[in-house]
N, C-alpha and C positions, 0 to 999 in steps of 0.2 A: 306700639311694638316696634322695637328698631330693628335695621338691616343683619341678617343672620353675621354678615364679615364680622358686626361689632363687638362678638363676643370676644374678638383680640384686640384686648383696650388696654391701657398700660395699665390698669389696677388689676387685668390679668394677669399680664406678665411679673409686674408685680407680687403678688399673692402665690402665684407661679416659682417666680425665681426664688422667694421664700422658702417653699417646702424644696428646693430641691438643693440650696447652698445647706440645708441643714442634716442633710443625710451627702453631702458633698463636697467636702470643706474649700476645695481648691476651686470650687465654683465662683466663679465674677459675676453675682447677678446687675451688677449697672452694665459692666459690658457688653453682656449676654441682649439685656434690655436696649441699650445704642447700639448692638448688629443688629440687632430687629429691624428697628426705626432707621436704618439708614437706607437711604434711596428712596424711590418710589411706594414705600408701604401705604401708605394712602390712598393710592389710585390701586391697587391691588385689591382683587374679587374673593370671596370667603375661601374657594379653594386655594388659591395660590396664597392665602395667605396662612392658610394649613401647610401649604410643601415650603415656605419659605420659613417658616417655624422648624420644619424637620430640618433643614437645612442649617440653619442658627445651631441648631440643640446639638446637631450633631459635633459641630465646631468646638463642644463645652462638654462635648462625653470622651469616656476612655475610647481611643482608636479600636481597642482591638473589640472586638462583636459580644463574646459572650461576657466581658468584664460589662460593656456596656450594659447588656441586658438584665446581670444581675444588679447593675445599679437603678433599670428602671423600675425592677418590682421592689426595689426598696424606695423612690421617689413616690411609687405610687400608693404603698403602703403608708408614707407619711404624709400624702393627700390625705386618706380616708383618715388619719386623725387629727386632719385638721380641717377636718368635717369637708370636704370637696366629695360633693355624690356620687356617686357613680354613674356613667351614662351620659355625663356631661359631654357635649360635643366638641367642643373645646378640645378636650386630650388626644380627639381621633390622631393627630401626630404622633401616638405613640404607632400606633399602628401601623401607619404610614411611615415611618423608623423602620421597622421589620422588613416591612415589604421591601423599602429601598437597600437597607444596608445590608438587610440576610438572608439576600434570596440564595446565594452560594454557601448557606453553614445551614442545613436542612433543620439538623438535629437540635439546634440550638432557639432555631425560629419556631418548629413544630411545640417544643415547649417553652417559648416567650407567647405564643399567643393563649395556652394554655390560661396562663395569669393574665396575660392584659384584655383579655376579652371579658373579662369577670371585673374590668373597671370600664372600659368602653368597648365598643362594638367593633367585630377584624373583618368582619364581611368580605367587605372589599380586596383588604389586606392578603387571604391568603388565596386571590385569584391567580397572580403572578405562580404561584407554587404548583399551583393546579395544574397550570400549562407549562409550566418545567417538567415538574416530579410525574405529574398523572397518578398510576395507580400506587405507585408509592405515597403520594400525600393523601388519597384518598382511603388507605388504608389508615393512615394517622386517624382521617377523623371518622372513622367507621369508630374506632376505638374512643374520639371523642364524643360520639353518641351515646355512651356507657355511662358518661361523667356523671360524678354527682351534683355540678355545678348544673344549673338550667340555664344557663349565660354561654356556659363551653357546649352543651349536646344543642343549642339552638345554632351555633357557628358550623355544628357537622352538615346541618341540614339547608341552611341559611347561604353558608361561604359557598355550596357545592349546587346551586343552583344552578340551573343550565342556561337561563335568561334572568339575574338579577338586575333589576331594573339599576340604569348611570351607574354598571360596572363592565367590566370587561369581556367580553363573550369568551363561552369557552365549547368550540365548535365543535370537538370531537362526543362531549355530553352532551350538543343538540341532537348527533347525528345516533349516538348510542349511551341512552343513560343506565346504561345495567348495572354500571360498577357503584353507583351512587344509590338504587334499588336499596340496598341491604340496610344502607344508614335510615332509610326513611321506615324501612321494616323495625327497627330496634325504638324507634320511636313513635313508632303510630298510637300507642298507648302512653302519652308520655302525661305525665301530673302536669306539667305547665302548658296553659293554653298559648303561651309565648311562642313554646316550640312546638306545642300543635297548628299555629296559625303559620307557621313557615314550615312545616310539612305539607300541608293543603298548598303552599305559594308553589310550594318547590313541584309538588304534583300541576299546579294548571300547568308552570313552564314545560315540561312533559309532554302534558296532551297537544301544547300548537304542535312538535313534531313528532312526537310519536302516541297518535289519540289511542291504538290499539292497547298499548301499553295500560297506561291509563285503567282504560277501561277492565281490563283482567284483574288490575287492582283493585278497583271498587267492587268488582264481585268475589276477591279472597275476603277483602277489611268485613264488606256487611254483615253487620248485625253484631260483630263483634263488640261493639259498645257504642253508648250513644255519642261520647267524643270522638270514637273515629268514624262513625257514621258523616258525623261533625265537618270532620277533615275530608273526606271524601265528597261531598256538597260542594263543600268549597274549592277540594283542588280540581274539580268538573265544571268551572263554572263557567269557561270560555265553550266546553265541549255543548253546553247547554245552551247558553246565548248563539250558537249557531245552531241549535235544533237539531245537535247528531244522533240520529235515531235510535243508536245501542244504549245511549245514556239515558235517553227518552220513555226508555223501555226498562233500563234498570231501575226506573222511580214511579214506575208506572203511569206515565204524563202521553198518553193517548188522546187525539181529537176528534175519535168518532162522536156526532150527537153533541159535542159544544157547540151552540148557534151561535154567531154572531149577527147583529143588527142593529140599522139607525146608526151604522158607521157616519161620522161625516165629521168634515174642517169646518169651526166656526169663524173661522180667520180666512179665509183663502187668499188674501195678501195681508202681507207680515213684514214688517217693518224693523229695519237690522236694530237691536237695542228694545225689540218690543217682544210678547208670545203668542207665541203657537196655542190656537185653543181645540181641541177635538173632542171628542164624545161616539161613545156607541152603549151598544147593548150586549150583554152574555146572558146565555142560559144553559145550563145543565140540564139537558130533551136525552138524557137516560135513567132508567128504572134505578139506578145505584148512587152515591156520591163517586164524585170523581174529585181527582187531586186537578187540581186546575193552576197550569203555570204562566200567569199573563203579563205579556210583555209588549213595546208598540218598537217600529223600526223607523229612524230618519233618515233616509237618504239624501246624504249633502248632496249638492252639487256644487263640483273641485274648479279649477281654475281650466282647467283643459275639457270642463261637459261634462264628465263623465257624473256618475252618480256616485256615493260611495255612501255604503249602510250603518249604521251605529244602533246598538239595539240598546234598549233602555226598560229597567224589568218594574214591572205595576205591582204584582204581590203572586204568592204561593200558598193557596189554600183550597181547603176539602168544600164545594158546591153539591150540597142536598139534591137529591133529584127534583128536577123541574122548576130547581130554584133561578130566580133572572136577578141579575145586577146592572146598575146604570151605572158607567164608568165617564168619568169625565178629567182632564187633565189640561195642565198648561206646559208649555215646552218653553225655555228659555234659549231669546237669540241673542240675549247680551254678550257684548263684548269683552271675553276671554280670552287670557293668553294661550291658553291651552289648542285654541281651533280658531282658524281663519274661516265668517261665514264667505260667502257669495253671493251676492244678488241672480236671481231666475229663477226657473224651475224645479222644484224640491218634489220629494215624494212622501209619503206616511203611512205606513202601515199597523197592521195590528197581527200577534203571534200568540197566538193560543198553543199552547205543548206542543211548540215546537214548531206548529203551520203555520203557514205566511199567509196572509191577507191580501187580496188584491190591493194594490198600493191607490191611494188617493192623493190627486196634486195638489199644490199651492206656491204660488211664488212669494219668492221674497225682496223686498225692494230696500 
């Protein structure tokens, strides 16, 4: 598998500059192709060499904004026939075009993103807008939740997140997402689980700051269908891995009468690049089945002592009365980018719906 940058190879540009001299007559695709490549492109990381494409392209389009714009939904209509798929990541520069050149022509970008999101994805693209326009752009895509396209009503839900992960915060919908409520209303029933899966996204972002919220919602949606049932699981599911009790209670995930036992580390020192071995006992010690939500917690330890918890979920199922399970697991301390271990003192825990376990130790060397 090559480095994601490679997808800008000159048989892109290439193949590129093709479809777009042919809906553009006055187009230089060699030149187009030597501004590319001139400078530093090689040493350039896959994003810069996305903004450094916007930056080319725009060099080779009409100046004025909405001639442009009408020339990319014809560029990009003469991709699709000539078979370039949709969704390709490669195009995000068109997107990235909007955002740069039309954050000052509202009306023109509100419906460029319209069409270019139904060939690659604006997410990102209409966050600039957000935090310009506010409730003016939000109302655009309140109405873009209507769409018939499933590519445009997943951008209402998706572009208006309040925490989308490597984009740009937009503080005033951490601090109060009410204006963005409605768009996720219009679609909580939606046919595509595309944009059912980023209504759930767009509700966890929600519940880090406002869990109340949240929570009022999952008890309008229930019951309402099993997809939004769906969405509602999902968009609770930071509220859950922290064992918020309202949420605990909406699912009926109760710890009276679940025993735990025969907790213990098989490993008590753990070796950076080796696992973590643990094991205990559950039982169901009530007359009924219970829904049983089991999960175990590793408390790192950071570079300054401190402890820090990560909860990690074992399964969600209905336990017969009196029924016992032997649970056993391995935990990996292989080295990933994602988390710096620490050698010392760690801790382990176990969380039964929602309850914390008294923590057991182990170092790591």
């Amino acid at each position: 598998m090559g480095l994601i940058k490679d997808i800008y190879s000159v048989a892109f540009y290439e193949n590129f500059g093709q479809a777009v001299a042919q809906v553009h007559p006055s187009f230089d695709k060699q030149k187009f192709i030597d501004t590319i490549y001139e400078g530093d492109f090689a040493q350039k990381e896959w994003k810069e060499r996305m903004k450094h494409t916007t930056v080319v392209f725009h060099q080779f389009m009409p100046q004025n904004f909405p001639e442009a714009v009408i020339l990319i939904d014809k560029i990009i209509e003469n991709l699709k026939k000539n078979n370039f798929v949709d969704s390709n990541l490669a195009f995000i520069f068109f997107a990235d075009y909007i955002e740069i050149y039309g954050l000052d022509d509202f009306k023109t970008s509100a419906k460029a993103f319209i069409s270019i999101t139904q060939f690659i994805s604006c997410e990102f693209a209409v966050r600039p807008f957000i935090l310009k326009y506010k409730e003016k752009m939000i109302a655009e895509m309140l109405k873009w939740s209507l769409h018939e396209n499933h590519h445009v009503r997943r951008l209402a839900s998706e572009g208006s997140r309040s925490r989308l992960p490597w984009a740009m915060a937009i503080p005033f919908l951490k601090k109060d997402p009410a204006s963005i409520l409605p768009i996720l209303e219009n679609l909580k029933n939606d046919p595509s689980e595309y944009v059912r899966r980023s209504v759930a996204n767009s509700l966890n972002d929600i519940a880090k700051d406002n869990p109340d919220i949240v929570l009022q919602i999952a008890g309008q949606w229930k019951g309402i269908s099993k997809e939004t049932d769906g969405i509602i699981k999902h968009g609770c599911r930071t509220l859950l891995k922290q064992g918020h009790p309202e949420i605990l209670s909406h699912y009926g995930l109760e710890s009276s009468n679940i025993e735990l036992s025969y907790f213990e580390i098989k490993t008590p020192i753990v070796k950076i690049g080796d696992y973590l071995q643990f094991q205990f006992q559950l039982k169901n010690g009530n007359k009924e089945p219970k829904t049983v939500r089991l999960e175990y917690a590793v408390h790192y330890k950071k570079a300054k002592g401190y402890l820090a918890k990560k909860v990690f979920k074992i399964s969600e199922k209905i336990y017969q009365p009196e029924e016992s399970i032997k649970v056993e697991r391995n935990q990996s301390f292989k080295i990933i980018t994602t988390r710096v271990f620490h050698t010392g003192i760690h801790e382990l825990s176990i969380i039964i719906n929602g309850a914390e376990s008294e923590a057991l130790r182990f170092e790591l060397i």
